[in-house]
C-alpha positions in Angstrom: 0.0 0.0 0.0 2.8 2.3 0.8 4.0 2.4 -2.9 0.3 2.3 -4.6 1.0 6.2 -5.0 3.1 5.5 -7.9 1.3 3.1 -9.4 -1.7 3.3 -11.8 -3.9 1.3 -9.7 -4.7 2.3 -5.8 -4.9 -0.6 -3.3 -8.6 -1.6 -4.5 -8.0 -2.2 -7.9 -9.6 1.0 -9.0 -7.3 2.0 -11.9 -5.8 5.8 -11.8 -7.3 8.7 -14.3 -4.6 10.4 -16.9 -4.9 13.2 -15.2 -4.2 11.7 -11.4 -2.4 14.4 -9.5 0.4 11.5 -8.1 2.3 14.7 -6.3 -1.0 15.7 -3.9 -1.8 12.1 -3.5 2.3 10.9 -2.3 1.8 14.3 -0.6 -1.5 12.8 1.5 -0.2 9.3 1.6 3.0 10.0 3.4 1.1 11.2 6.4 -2.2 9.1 6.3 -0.2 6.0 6.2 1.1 7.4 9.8 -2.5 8.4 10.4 -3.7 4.7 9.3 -1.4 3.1 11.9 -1.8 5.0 14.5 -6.1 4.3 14.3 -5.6 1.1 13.8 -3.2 0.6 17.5 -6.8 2.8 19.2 -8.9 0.7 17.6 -7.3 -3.2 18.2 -6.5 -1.7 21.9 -10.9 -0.6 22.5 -12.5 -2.9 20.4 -10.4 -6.1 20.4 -13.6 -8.2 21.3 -15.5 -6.7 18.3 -18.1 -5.7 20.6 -18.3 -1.7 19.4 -21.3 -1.4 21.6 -22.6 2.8 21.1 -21.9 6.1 22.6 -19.5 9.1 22.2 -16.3 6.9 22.1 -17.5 5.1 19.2 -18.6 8.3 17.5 -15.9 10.0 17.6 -13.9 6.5 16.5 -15.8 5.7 13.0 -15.4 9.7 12.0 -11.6 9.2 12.8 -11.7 6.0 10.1 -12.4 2.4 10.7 -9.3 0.2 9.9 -9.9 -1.9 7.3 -9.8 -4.9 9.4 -12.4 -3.6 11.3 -14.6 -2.4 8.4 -17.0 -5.6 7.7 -17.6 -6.5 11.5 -17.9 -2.7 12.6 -20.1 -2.0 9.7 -22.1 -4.9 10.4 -22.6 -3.9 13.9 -23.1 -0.1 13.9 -25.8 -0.3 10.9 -28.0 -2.4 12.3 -27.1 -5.3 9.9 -26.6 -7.6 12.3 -29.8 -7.2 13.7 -31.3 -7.3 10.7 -29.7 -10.7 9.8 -30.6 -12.8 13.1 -34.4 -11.8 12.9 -34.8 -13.1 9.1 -36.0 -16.1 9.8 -34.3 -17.3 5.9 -30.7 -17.5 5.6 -28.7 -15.5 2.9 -27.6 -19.1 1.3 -31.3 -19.9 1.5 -32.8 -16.7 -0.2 -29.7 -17.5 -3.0 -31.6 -20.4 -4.2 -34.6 -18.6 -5.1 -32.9 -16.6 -8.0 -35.1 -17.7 -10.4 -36.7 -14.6 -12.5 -35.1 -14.4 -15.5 -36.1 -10.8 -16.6 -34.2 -9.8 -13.2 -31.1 -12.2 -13.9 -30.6 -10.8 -17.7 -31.1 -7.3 -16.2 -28.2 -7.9 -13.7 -26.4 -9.8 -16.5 -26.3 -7.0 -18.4 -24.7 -4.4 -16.0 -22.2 -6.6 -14.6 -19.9 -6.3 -17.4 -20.4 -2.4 -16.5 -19.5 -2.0 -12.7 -16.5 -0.8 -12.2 -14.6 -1.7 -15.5 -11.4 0.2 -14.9 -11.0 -1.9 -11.4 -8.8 -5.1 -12.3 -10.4 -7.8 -9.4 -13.4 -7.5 -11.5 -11.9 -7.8 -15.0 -9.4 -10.5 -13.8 -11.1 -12.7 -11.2 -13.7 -14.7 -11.9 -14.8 -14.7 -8.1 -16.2 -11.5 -7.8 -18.5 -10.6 -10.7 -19.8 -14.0 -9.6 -20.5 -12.8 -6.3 -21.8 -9.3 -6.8 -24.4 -11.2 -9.0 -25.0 -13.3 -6.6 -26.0 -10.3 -4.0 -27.6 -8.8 -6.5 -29.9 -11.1 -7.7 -30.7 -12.4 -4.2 -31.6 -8.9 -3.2 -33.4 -7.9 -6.1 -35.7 -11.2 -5.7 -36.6 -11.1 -1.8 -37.1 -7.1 -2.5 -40.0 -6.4 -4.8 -40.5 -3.5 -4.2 -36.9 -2.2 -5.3 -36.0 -4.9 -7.5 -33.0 -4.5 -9.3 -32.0 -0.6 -10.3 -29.1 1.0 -11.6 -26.4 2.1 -8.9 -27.1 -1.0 -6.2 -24.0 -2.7 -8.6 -21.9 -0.2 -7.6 -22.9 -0.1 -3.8 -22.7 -3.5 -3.6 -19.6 -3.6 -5.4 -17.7 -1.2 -3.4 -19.2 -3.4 -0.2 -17.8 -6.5 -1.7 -14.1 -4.7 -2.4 -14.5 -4.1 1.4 -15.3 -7.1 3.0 -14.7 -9.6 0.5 -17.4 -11.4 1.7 -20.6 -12.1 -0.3 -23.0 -12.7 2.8 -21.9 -9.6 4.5 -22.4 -7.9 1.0 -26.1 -8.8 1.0 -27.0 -7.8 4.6 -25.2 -4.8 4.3 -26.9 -3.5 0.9 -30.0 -4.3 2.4 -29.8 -2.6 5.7 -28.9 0.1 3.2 -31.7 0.0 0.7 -34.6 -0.7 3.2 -33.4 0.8 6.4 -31.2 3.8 6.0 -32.1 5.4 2.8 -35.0 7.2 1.9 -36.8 4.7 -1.1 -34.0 6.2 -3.6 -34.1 3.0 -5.4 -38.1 2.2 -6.0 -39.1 2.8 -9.3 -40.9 6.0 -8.3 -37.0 7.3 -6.9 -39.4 9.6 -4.6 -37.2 9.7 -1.9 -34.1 10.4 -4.3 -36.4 13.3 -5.8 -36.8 14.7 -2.6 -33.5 14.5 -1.2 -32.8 16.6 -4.6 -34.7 19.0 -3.6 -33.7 19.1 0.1 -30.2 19.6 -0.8 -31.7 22.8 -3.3 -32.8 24.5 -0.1 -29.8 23.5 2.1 -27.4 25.2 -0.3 -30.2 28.4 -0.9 -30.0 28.9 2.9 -26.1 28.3 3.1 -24.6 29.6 -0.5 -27.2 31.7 -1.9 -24.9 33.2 -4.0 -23.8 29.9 -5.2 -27.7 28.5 -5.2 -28.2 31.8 -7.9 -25.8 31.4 -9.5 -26.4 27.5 -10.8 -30.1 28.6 -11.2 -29.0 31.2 -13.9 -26.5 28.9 -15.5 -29.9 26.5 -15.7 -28.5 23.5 -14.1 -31.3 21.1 -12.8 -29.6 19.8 -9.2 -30.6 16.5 -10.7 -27.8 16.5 -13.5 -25.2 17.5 -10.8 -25.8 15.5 -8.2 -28.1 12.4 -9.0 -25.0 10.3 -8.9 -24.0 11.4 -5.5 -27.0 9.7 -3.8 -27.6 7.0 -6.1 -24.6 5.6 -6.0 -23.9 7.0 -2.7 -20.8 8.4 -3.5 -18.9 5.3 -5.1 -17.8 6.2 -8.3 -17.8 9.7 -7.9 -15.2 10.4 -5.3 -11.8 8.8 -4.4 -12.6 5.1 -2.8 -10.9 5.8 0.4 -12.5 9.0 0.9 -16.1 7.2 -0.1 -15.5 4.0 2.3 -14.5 7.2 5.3 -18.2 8.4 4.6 -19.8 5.0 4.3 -18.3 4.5 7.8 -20.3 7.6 9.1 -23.1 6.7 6.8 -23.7 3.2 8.6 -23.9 4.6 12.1 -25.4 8.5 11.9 -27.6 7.7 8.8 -28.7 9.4 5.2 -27.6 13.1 7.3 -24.2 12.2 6.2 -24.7 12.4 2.2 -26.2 15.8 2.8 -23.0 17.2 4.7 -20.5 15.7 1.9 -22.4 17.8 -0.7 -22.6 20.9 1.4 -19.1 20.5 1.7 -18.1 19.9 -1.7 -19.9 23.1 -2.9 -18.3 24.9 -0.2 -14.7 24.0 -1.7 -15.6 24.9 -4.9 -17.6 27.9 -4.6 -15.1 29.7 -6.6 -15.1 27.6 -9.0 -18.8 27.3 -9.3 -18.8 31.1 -9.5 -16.4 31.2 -12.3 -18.1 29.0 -14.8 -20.6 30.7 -17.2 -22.5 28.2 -18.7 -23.9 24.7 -18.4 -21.1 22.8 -19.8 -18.4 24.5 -17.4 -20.3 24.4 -14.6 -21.0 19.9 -15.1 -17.3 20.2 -15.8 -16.4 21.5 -12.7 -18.7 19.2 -10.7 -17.6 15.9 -12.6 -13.8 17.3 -11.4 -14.6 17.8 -7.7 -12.6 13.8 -6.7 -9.3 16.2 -7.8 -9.7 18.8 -5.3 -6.8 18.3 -2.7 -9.3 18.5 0.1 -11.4 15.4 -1.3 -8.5 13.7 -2.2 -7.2 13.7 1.6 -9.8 12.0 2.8 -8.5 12.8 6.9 -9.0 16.4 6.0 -12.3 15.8 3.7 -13.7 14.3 6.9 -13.5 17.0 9.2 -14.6 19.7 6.0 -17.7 17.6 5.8 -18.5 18.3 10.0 -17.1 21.7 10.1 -18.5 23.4 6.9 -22.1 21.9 7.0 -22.3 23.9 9.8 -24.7 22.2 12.2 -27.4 20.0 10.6 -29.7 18.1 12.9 -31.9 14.6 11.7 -35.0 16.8 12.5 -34.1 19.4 9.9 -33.4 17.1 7.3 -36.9 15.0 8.5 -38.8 18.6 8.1 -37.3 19.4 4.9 -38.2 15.7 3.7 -41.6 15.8 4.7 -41.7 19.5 2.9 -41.2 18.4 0.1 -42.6 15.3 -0.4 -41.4 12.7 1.9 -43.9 11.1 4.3 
């Protein structure tokens, strides 16, 4: 891992852009690697047992990073997951063998070949497309209501680069889907739409400027920023710094996409400003993973709690039900 800064593939296989800034990223990696093993001594010396229990302590843990060695257990735990998984009364292999819709299976089929195609564990092992459709399928079938839909590969592809473990894949995705986001993936996407046009009056009341200024360029929030919340991230930002929110996703909730957003505005409000029409302005959004600040992930995470200013689960619940959410 040390010496994945010169190379053209990071550490999950995600291969690097022509235009990778390898100077900012040796820049971040020779201090985060110090970071990484000084996190991971706290965390083997509190939670050795694996029991993360709740409360401040773990808190203020998860935002610091959860080792990767920690990831799948702690995610598992602080989501709900785990709950989730001893009271269905089916097993994961058991659910598995009822994959038998074959409009879903050509559906999944079909995308496989498109998740993640630059990462080389999907193009050169035949485990892990296996797997991921596995997950898929088997959530698509026990979940009418949600199915299948474009951006679960990613999510549950991401999951699976984590914990390399298809089980823990499933559980995860659907604590995700079903428990912690807001119906984003029913065919309706009514909870996506209004989470769209929560995050419109977050940044009105935050970045007015900012807010008028995309209004005039004409950019519907749902061309900029769909992405972020369907695919939660993954895909759109640097996977290190999208695994540090999942961690903060899985134990404070949906709150946490909203604060990454504010945040990434809020370090390129210049930018924003500059552009002056529709074409610059997606360009500048489709470039936010290059910022410095994103690309540090340690210092992304404290942006993301420091310039979202505070932002409480009831005003995000009063927004939603505002604007359509019941």
């Amino acid at each position: 891992m040390a010496n994945s800064n010169y190379s053209k593939v990071d550490e999950y296989g995600f291969e690097r852009g022509e235009n990778f800034d390898y100077k900012t990223y040796d820049l971040f990696m020779s201090q985060y690697m110090r970071t990484l093993t000084r996190r991971a001594q706290r965390w083997d010396s509190t939670f050795r047992t694996r029991d993360f229990g709740k409360g401040s302590t773990l808190k203020r843990f998860v935002r610091k990073g959860i080792p990767a060695d920690f990831r799948a257990a702690c995610w598992m735990s602080i989501s709900g997951a785990d709950r989730l998984k001893s009271g269905t009364a089916m097993t994961y292999q058991q659910m598995r063998k009822a994959n038998i819709n074959s409009q879903i299976i050509e559906t999944i089929k079909i995308d496989l070949p498109r998740t993640f195609p630059d990462n080389i564990f999907f193009l050169n092992e035949e485990s892990l497309p296996s797997m991921l459709y596995n997950v898929l399928a088997t959530f698509a079938h026990q979940n009418s209501e949600v199915g299948y839909c474009q951006g679960l590969n990613y999510i549950a592809g991401l999951i699976l680069l984590a914990t390399k473990d298809e089980s823990t894949t499933f559980w995860l995705l659907k604590t995700l889907v079903e428990q912690i986001l807001p119906k984003y993936y029913i065919r309706t996407m009514s909870g996506l739409l209004t989470d769209l046009e929560v995050l419109n009056e977050l940044v009105k009341k935050s970045e007015p400027i900012v807010h008028r200024h995309i209004l005039n360029v004409g950019m519907p929030w749902a061309m900029g920023t769909t992405k972020w919340f369907i695919c939660i991230y993954a895909d759109v930002l640097p996977t290190e710094t999208v695994l540090r929110i999942w961690d903060c996703l899985f134990l404070e909730g949906s709150k946490i996409l909203f604060r990454v957003a504010l945040a990434l505005i809020k370090l390129h409000k210049e930018d924003i400003l500059q552009t002056s029409d529709l074409s610059e302005l997606m360009t500048v959004f489709k470039n936010m993973k290059n910022h410095p600040r994103v690309i540090n992930c340690h210092e992304f995470m404290r942006d993301i709690f420091t310039l979202s200013g505070s932002l409480s689960n009831r005003t995000i619940q009063k927004l939603r039900i505002k604007h359509g959410k019941e």
